[in-house]
C-alpha positions as CSV (number, residue, x, y, z in Angstrom):
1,X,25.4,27.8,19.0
2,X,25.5,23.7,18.5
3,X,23.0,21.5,20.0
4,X,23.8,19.0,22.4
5,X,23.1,15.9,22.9
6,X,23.6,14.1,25.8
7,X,22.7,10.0,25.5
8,X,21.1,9.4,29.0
9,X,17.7,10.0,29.5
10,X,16.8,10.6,25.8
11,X,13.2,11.3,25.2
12,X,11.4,8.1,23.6
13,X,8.0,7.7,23.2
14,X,6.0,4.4,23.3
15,X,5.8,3.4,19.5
16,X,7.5,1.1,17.3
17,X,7.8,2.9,13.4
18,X,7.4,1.0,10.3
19,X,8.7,2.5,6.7
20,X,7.2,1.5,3.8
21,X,9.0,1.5,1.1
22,X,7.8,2.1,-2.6
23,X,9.5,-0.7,-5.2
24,X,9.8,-0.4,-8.5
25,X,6.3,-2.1,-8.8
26,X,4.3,0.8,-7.2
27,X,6.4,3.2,-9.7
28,X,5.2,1.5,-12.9
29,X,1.6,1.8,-11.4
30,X,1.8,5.5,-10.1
31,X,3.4,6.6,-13.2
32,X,0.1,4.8,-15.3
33,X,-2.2,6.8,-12.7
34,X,-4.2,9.2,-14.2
35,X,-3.6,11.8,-10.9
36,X,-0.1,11.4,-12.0
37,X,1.1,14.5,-14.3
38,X,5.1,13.9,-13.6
39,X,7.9,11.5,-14.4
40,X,8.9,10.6,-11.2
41,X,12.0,8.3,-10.4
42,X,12.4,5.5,-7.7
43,X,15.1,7.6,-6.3
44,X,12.5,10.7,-5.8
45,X,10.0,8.6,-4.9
46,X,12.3,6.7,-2.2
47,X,13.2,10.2,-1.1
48,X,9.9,10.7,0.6
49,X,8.7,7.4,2.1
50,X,5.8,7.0,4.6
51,X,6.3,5.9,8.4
52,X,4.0,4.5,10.4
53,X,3.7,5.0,14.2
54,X,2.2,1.7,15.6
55,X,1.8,0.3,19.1
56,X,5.0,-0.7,21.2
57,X,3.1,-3.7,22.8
58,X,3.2,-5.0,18.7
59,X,6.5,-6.2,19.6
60,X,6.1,-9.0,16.6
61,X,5.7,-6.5,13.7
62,X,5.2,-9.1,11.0
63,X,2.1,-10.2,12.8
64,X,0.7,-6.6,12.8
65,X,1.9,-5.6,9.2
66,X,-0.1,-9.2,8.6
67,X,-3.4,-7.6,10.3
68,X,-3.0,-4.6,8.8
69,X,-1.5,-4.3,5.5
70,X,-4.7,-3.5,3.1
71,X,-5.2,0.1,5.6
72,X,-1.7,0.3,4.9
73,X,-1.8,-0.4,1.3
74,X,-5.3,1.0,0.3
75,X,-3.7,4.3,2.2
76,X,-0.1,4.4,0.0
77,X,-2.4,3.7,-2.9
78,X,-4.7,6.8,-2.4
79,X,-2.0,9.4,-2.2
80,X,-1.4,8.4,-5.9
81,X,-4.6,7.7,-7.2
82,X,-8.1,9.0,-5.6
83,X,-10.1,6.7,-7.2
84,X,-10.5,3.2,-5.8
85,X,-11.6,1.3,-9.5
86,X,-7.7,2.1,-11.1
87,X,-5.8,0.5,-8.0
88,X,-4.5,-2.9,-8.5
89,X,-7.3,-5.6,-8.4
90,X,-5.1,-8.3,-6.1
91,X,-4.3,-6.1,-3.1
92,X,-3.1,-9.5,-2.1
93,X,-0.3,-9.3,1.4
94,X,1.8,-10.9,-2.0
95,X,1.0,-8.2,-4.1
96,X,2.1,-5.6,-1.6
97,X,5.1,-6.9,-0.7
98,X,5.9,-6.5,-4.7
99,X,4.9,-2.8,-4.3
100,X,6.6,-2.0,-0.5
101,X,9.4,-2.9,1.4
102,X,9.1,-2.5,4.9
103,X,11.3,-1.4,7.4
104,X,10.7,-1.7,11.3
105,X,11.9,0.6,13.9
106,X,11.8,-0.1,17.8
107,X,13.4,2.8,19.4
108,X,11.7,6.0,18.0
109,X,13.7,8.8,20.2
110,X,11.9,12.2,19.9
111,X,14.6,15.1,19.7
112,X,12.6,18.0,18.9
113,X,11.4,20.4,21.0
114,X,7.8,21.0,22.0
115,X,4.7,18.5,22.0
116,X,3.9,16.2,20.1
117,X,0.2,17.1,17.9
118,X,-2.0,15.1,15.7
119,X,-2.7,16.4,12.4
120,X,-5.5,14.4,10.2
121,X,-4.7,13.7,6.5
């Protein structure tokens, strides 16, 4: 039997989502990463992109991604490479924005059933 969805009263919570986006940049230094044993494409890569919940009240997103980037990139960075000395020197808001693209979200509607649970990485 099909789902459906009715459009009133859709269940939203109080975030705002940001994407970020690997370039071709990041893929030339995760491919060099020692922790890296495959030949990965952009398209895989792009397949699997990390999203961020961040506060609502942030309505300027710029100005957060500007306050917050380095956890961001230091974070993106990690998943490739444990070891802080082989990331990119310049971890520069410029340097970053020539690894990630960013895409913001306002409306993050939740459509799945049950609660919602935190899980620590």
């Amino acid at each position: 039997m099909k789902q459906e969805i009715y459009y009133e009263n859709l269940p939203t919570i109080n975030r705002n989502v940001l994407v970020v986006e690997p370039t071709e940049v990041f893929l030339e230094w995760a491919k060099n990463s020692p922790d890296d044993d495959m030949q990965l494409t952009l398209k895989e890569l792009v397949a699997d992109m990390t999203a961020y919940l961040i506060s609502e009240q942030d309505a300027d997103a710029e100005s957060w991604l500007r306050r917050n980037f380095k956890t961001i990139f230091e974070i993106e960075l990690d998943g490739w490479c444990a070891d802080p000395s082989l990331w990119p020197k310049d971890r520069s808001m410029k340097t970053f924005r020539k690894f990630f693209r960013v895409h913001y979200c306002s409306s993050v509607i939740d459509l799945a059933k049950g609660p919602i649970e935190q899980e620590y990485v």
